[in-house]
GUKEKOL-165477 format. One line per field, with one value per residue (C-alpha): x, z, y; residue number from 1. Coordinates in nm, 3 decimals. Example, Ala and Ser with C-alpha at 12.3 -4.5 7.8 and 13.67 -1.06 7.14 Angstrom:
2
xx: [1.230,1.367]
zz: [0.780,0.714]
yy: [-0.450,-0.106]
k: [1,2]
//
This chain:
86
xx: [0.858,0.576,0.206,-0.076,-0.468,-0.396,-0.438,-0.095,-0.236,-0.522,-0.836,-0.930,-1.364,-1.315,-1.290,-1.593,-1.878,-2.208,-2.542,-2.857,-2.980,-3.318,-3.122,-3.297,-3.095,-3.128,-2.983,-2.674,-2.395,-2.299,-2.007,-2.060,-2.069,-1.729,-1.930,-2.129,-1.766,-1.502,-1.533,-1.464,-1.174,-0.857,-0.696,-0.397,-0.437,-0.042,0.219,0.608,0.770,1.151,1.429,1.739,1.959,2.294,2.539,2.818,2.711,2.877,2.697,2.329,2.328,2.442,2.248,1.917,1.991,2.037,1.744,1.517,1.647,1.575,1.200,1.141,1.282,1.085,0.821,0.747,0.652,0.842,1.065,0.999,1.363,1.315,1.675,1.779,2.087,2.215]
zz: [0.074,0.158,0.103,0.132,0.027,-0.234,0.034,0.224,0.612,0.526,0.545,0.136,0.209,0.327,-0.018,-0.218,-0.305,-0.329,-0.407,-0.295,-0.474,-0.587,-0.700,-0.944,-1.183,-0.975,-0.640,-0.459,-0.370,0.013,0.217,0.455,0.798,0.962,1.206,0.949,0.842,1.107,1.219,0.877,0.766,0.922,1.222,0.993,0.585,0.538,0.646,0.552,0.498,0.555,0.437,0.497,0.387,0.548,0.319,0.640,0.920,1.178,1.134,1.159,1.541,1.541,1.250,1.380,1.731,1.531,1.389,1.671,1.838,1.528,1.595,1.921,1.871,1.588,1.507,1.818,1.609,1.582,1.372,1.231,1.142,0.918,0.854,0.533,0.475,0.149]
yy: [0.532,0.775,0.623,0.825,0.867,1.146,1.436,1.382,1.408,1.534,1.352,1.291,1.250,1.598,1.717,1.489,1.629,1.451,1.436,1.282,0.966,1.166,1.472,1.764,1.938,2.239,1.986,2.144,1.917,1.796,1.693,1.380,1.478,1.314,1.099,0.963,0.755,0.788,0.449,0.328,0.567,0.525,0.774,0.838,0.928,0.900,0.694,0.630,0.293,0.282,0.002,-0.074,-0.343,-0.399,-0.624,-0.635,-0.928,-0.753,-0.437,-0.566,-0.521,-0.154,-0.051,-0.223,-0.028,0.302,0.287,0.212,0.498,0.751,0.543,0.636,0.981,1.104,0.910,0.683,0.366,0.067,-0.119,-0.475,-0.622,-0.911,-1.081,-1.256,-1.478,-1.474]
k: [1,2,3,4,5,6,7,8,9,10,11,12,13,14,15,16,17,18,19,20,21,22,23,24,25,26,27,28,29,30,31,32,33,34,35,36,37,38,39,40,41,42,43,44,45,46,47,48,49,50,51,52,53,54,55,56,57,58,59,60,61,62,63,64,65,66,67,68,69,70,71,72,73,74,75,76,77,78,79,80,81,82,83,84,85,86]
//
């Protein structure tokens, strides 16, 4: 599942316009300055969420290992396994 901001990686403020709160008719629009909110956006504007369910007991283990090697290979996050018995 791939959630995002509506601008992928990019950062979305980057592309809002505004105006000042005593505007003319004649007022030109502005983009924020990035220090004026980078310690309230986040690093990242995109991020992917991955599942997987394993119906076979005996397979948790390898599966579980699989995956946290495709985690440190291409993305360099971690996995957090949550286990359900049925």
């Amino acid at each position: 599942m791939r959630v995002h901001y509506g601008k992928g990686k990019e950062d979305p403020l980057q592309h809002v316009r505004f105006y000042s709160k005593n505007a003319t008719a004649s007022a030109r629009c502005f983009r924020l300055p990035e220090c004026a909110y980078e310690m309230f956006s986040p690093r990242k504007f995109e991020e992917y969420c991955i599942r997987i369910f394993v119906k076979e007991p005996h397979l948790v283990a390898p599966v579980r290992e699989a995956f946290e090697r495709w985690c440190r290979k291409y993305n360099n996050s971690q996995g957090f396994p949550l286990e359900f018995n049925a």
